[in-house]
C-alpha positions in Angstrom: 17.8 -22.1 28.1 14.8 -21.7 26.2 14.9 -20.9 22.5 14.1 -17.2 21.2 11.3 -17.1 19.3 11.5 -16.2 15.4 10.6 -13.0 14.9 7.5 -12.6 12.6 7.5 -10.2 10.0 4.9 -8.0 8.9 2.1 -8.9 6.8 3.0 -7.8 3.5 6.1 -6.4 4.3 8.2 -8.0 1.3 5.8 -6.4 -1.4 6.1 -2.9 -2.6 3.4 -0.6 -3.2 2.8 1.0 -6.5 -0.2 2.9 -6.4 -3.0 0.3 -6.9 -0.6 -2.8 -7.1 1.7 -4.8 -4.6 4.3 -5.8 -6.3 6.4 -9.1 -5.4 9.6 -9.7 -4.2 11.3 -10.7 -7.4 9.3 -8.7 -9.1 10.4 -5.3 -6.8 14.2 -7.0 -7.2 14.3 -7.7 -11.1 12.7 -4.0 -11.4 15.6 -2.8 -9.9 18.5 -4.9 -11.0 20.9 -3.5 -13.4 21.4 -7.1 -15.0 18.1 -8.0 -16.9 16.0 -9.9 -15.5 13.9 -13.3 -18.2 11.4 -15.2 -16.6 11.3 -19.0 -17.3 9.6 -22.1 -16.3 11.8 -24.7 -14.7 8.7 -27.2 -15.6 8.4 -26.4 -19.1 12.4 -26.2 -20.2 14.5 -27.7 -17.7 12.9 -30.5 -16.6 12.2 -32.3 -19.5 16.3 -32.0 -19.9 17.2 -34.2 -17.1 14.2 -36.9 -17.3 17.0 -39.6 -17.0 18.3 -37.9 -14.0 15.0 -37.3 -12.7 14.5 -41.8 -13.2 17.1 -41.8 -11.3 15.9 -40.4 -7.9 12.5 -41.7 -8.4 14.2 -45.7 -8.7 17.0 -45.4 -6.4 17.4 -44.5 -2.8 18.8 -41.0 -2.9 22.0 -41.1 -0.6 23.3 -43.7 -3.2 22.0 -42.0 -6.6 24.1 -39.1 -5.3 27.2 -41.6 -5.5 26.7 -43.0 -8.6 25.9 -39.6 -10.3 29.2 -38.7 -9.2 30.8 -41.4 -10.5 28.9 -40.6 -14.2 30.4 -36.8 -13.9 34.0 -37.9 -13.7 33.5 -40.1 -17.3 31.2 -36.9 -18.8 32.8 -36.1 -21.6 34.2 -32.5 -22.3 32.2 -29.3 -23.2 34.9 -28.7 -26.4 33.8 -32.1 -28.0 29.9 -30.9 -28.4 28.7 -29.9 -31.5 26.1 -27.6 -30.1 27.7 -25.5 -27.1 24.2 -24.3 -26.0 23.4 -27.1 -24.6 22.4 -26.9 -21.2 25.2 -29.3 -19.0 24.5 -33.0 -18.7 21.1 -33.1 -20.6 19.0 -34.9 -22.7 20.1 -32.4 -25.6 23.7 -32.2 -23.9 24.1 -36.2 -24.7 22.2 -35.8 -28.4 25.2 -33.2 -29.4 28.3 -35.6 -28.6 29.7 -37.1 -31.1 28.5 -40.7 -31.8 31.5 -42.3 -30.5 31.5 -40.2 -26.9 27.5 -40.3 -26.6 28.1 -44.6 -26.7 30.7 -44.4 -24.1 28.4 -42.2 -22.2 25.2 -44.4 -22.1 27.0 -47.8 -21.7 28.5 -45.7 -18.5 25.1 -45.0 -17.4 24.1 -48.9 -18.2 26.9 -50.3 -16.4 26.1 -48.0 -13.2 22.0 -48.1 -13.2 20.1 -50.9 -13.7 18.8 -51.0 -17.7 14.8 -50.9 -16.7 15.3 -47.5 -14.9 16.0 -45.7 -18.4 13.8 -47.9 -20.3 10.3 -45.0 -20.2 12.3 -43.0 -22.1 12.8 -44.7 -25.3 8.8 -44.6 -25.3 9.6 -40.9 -26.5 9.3 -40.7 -30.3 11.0 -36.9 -30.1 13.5 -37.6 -27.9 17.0 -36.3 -28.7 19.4 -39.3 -30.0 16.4 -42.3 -29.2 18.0 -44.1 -31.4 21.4 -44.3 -29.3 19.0 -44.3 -26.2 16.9 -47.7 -27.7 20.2 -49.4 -28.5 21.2 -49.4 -24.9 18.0 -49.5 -23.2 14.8 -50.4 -24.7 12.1 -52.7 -23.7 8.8 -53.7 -24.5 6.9 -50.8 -23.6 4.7 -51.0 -20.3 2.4 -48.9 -18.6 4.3 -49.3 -15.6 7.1 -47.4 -17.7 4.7 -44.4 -18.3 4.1 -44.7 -14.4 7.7 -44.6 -13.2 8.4 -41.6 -15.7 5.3 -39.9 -14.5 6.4 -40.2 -11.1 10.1 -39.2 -11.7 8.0 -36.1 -13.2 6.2 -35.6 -10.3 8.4 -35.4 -7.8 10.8 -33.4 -9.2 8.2 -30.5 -10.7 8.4 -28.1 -7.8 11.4 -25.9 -8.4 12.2 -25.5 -4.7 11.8 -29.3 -3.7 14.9 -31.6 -2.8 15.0 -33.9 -5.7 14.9 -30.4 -7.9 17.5 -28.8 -6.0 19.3 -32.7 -6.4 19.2 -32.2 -10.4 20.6 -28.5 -10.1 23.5 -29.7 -8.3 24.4 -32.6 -10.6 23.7 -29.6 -13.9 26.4 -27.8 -11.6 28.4 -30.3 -11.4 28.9 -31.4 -14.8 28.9 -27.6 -16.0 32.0 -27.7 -13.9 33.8 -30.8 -14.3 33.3 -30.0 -18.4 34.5 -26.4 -18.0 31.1 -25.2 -19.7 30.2 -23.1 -16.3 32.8 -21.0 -14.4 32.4 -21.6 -10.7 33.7 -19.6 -7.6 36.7 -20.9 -5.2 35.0 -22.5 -2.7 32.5 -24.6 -5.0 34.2 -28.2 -4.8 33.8 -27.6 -1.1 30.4 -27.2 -1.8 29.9 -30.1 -3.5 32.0 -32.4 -1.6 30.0 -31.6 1.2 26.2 -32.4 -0.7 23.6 -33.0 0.3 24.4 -32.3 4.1 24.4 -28.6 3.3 21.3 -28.8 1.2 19.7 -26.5 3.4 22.4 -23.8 3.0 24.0 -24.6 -0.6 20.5 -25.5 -2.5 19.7 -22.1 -3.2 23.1 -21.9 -4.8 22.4 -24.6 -7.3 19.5 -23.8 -8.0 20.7 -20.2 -8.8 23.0 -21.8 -11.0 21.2 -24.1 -13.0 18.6 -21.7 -13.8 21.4 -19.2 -15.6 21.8 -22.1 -17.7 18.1 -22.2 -18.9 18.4 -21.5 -22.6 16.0 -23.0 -24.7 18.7 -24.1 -27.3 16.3 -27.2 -28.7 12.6 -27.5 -29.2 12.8 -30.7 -27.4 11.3 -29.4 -24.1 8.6 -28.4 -26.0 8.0 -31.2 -28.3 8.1 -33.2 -25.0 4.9 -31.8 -23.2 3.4 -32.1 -26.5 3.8 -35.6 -27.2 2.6 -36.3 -24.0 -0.2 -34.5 -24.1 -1.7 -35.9 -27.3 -0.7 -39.7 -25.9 -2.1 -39.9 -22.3 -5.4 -38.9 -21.2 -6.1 -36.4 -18.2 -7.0 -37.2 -15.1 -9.5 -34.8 -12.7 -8.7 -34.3 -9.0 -11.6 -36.3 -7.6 -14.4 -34.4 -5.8 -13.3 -32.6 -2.2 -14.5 -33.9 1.2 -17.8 -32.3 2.6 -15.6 -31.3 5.5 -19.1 -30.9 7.7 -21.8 -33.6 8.4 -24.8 -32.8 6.0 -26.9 -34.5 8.7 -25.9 -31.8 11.2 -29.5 -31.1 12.9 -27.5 -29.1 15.7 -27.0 -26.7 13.8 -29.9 -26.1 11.9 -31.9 -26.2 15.9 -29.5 -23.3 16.8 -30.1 -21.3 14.2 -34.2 -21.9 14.8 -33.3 -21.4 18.8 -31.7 -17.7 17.8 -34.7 -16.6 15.3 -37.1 -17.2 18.4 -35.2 -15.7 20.4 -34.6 -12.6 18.6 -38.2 -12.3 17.7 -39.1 -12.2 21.9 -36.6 -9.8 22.0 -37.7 -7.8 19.2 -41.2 -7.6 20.6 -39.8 -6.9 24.1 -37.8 -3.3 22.7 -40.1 -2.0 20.2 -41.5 0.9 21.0 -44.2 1.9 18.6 -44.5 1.0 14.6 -42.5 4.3 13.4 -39.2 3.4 15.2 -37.3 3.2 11.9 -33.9 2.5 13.4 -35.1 -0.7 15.8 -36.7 -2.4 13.0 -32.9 -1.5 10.6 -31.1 -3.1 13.5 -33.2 -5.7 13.4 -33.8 -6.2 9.8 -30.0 -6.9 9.1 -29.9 -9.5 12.4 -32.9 -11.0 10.9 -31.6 -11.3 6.9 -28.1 -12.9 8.2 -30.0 -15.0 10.1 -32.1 -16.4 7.9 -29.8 -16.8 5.3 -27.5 -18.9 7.3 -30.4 -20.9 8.0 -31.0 -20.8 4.3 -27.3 -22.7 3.6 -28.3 -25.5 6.6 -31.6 -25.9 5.2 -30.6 -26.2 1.7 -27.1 -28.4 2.4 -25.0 -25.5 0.6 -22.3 -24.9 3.3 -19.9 -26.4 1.6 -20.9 -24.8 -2.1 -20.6 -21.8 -3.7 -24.0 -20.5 -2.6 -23.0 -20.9 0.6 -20.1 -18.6 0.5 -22.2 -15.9 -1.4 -24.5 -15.9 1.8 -21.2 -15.9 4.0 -20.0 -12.5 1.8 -23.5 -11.4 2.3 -23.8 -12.3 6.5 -20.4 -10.4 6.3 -21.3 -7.1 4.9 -24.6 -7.1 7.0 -21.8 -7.7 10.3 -19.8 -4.4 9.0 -22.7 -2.4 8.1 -24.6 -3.1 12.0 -21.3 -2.3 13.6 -20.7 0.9 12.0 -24.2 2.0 12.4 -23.8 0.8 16.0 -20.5 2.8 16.8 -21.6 5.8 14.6 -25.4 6.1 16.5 -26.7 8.5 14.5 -30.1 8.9 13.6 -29.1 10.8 10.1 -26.8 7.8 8.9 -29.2 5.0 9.5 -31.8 6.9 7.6 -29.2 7.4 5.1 -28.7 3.2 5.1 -32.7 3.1 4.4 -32.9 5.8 1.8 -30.2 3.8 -0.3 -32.2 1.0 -0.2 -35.5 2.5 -1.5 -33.0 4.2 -4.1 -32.2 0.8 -5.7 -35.5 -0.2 -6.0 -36.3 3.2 -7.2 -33.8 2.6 -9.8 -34.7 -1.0 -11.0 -37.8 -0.2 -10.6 -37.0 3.1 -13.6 -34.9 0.5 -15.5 -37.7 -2.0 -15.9 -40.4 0.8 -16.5 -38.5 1.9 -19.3 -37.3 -1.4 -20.8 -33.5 -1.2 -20.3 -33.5 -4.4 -18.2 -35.3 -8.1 -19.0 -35.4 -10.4 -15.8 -37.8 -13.0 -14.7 -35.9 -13.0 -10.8 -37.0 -9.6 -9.6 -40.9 -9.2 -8.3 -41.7 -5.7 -10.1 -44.7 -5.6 -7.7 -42.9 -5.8 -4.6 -40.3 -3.9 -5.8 -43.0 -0.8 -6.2 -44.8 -1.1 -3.1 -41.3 -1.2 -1.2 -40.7 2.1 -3.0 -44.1 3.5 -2.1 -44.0 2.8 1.8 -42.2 5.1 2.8 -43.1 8.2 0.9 -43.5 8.4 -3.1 -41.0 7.8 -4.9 -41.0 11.1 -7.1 -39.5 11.8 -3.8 -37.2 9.2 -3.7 -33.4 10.3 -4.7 -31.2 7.4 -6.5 -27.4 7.7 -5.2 -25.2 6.2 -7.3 -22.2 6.1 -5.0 -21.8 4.0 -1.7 -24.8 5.1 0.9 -22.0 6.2 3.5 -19.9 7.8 1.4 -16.9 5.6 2.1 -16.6 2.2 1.1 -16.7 -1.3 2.8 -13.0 -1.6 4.1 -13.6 2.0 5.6 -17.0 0.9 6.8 -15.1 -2.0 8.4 -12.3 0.1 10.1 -14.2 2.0 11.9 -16.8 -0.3 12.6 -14.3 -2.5 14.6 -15.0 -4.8 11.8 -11.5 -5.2 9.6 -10.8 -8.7 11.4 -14.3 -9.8 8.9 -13.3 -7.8 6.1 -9.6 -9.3 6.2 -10.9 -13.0 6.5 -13.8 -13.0 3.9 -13.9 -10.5 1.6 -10.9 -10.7 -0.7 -11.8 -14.0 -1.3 -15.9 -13.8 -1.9 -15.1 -11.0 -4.1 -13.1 -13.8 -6.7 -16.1 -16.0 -6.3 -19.0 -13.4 -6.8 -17.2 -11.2 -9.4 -16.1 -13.9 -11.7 -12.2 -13.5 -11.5 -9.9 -16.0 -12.6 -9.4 -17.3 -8.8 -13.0 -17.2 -8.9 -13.8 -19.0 -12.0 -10.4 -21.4 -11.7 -12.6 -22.4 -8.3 -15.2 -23.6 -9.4 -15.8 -23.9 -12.7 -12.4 -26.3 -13.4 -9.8 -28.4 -11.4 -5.8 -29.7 -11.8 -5.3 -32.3 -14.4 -3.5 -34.6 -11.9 -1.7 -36.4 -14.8 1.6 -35.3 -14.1 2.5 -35.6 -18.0 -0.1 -32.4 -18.0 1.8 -29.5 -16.1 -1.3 -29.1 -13.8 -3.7 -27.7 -16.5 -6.5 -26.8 -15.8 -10.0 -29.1 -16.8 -13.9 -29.1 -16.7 -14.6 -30.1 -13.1 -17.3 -32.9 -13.5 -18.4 -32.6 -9.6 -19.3 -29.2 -8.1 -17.0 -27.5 -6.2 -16.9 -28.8 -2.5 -15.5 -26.1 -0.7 -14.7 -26.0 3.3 -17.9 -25.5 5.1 -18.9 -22.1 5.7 -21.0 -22.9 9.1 -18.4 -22.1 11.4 -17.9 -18.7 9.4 -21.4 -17.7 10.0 -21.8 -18.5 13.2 -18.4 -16.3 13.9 -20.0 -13.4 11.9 -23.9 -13.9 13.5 -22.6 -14.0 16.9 -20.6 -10.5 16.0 -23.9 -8.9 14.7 -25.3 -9.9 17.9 -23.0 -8.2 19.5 -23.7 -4.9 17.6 -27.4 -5.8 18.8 -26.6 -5.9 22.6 -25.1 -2.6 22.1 -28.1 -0.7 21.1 -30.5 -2.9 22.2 -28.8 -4.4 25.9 -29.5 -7.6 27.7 -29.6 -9.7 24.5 -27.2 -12.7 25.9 -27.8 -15.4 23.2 -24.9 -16.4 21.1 -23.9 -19.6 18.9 -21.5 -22.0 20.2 -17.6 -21.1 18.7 -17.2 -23.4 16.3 -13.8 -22.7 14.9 -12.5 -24.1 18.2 -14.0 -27.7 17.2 
């Protein structure tokens, strides 16, 4: 019998909508919640608590670390005998607030069950809690091979929702139990007994419950990530793939192949030299055109000037296809007059001073003003020249499938967001002493090429073309297939 299929669910369907915002899950669930909600960083305060535990499943094959941890939480001494009851269960602070006596007993437990040279990066920690009882049992001549273990025990655990986190929360569980310091429900022994073959099912549960316990009740956390940071140097991500041959000459002859083609067919429909609408329709096939060719020419595909030409191939797509299905005469004069507007209005602004560029061609921009009519006559709208926007544009130009795929993300790029900037401006620190924070990227941004975009969105402005203008049959080869 074959299996059902998992139903998808709807894009979006988790988020709630207030007004201008979709709000997240937790955040539409800790809005509504009685019991307040704090937000906190399992990476900056819980990890660095369980470092030694985190050693552990970065030395030790897992199945058997699991064992042994349970053998350390039957010998963990109880929650009455700490002198700060804080503490989050089993941690570095946990151990630093036993008294001397029980905090021995405990690490000579943990030398007896792991091998010594597993604990050893740790006492390379100047701030960490009880070092000195730590050094006694465990230090060794410090090694860069030490800093590489810890920064791999650090690495593997940093994602909340991975299996050697979820390992961690179940052994803070554990011990928060076994010392009476957390109250559990019935059926948690079961639980644990039966760990880690119901990861899939009981994680969640663990990690629920370790993070009730994170309290910041030391500044060790913190002095951790500090002393880190001022000891080991970052490391930039290296430079991305170029994901497409820069040698590509295909590409560049199909783009030639279409411009020829479109001028024959140009020629072939034109019907006299005041046919304002053929030469609109053809003017936005022509622009995306030859800016694509601009990317292959210039090797940008895979750059950020080639996704500025992609947003811009894009809009031209949504534009021709809602002039197409709209077919009227008024609305693509309309899509002119806003044009001769702008210049009308940069050509005011530098006229009177209030702007200072060397990029725009003041000549040209006046005698593209002028050839139409005068621009006394010329009107300057100020809002969008359909009187809708894009994403409406799009809608019901058949177009929403382009807006969906490259606009949100163009916009980031082009109007110098955080995602936008965060792209391409910096990179991850991969030390993973460094919590991922962002660096000066030293190579430009490689991003994936944008070739196959283009010739997706050229071949659907081709399509608008064949529409008013029939029998135009040339199209670019699908390359998203490839």
């Amino acid at each position: 019998m074959a299996k059902k299929r998992k139903k998808k669910s709807k894009p979006f369907s988790a988020f709630k909508r207030d007004k201008k915002t979709l709000k997240a899950p937790m955040t539409t669930i800790s809005e509504s919640s009685s019991i307040p909600f704090e937000k906190s960083s399992w990476q900056d305060i819980q990890l660095p608590e369980y470092l030694w535990v985190a050693l552990v499943f970065s030395s030790i094959e897992e199945d058997e670390a699991l064992v042994r941890l349970r053998r350390i939480v039957s010998a963990w001494p109880s929650h009455s005998c700490l002198e700060n009851h804080e503490v989050q269960p089993g941690s570095h602070s946990a151990i630093a607030a036993l008294p001397q006596i029980e905090r021995k007993n405990l690490l000579n437990s943990l030398s007896n069950e792991f091998e010594k040279d597993i604990f050893a990066p740790l006492c390379n920690l100047s701030n960490l809690p009880a070092l000195k009882s730590w050094s006694n049992e465990f230090l060794s001549e410090e090694t860069l091979e030490q800093w590489f273990a810890l920064g791999h025990a650090i690495q593997r655990c940093n994602d909340f929702q991975s299996k050697y986190a979820t390992h961690i929360c179940w052994f803070i569980s554990q011990v928060g139990s076994a010392t009476g310091q957390m109250t559990v429900p019935p059926d948690f022994d079961r639980m644990h007994d039966e760990y880690p073959t119901n990861l899939e099912m009981a994680g969640g549960f663990f990690r629920c419950t370790a993070g009730s316990n994170r309290i910041i009740s030391t500044n060790w956390p913190e002095q951790f990530w500090n002393d880190v940071f001022r000891k080991l140097h970052p490391a930039p991500a290296p430079p991305e793939d170029q994901y497409l041959s820069d040698n590509d000459l295909g590409i560049a002859y199909q783009l030639t192949t279409l411009t020829g083609v479109l001028n024959e067919h140009f020629w072939e429909t034109r019907q006299g030299s005041a046919d304002r609408i053929h030469e609109t329709a053809f003017g936005l096939v022509f622009a995306a055109t030859a800016l694509a060719y601009e990317v292959v020419e210039l090797r940008s595909h895979n750059r950020f000037s080639g996704l500025a030409v992609l947003r811009s191939v894009t809009e031209c797509a949504i534009n021709m296809s809602f002039l197409t299905k709209k077919n009227e005469p008024a609305l693509w004069y309309k899509f002119r007059q806003y044009g001769s507007g702008q210049a009308h209005l940069i050509s005011e602004k530098l006229e009177h001073e209030l702007a200072n560029t060397h990029c725009v061609d003041s000549d040209w921009i006046n005698a593209y003003l002028q050839e139409e009519q005068a621009k006394y006559f010329t009107d300057i709208e100020l809002g969008d020249w359909s009187g809708e926007n894009i994403r409406s544009r799009a809608e019901k130009g058949g177009t929403k499938d382009l807006y969906d795929s490259y606009y949100d993300y163009s916009s980031s790029i082009l109007h110098g967001d955080w995602l936008g900037v965060a792209s391409v401006g910096t990179t991850w620190d991969l030390n993973p002493f460094h919590r991922l924070q962002r660096v000066p990227r030293v190579y430009p941004r490689n991003f994936p090429s944008v070739v196959p975009d283009l010739f997706r969105v050229l071949n659907r402005i081709l399509d608008s073309l064949d529409v008013i203008y029939p029998k135009f049959e040339f199209r670019l080869p699908n390359l998203l297939e490839k």
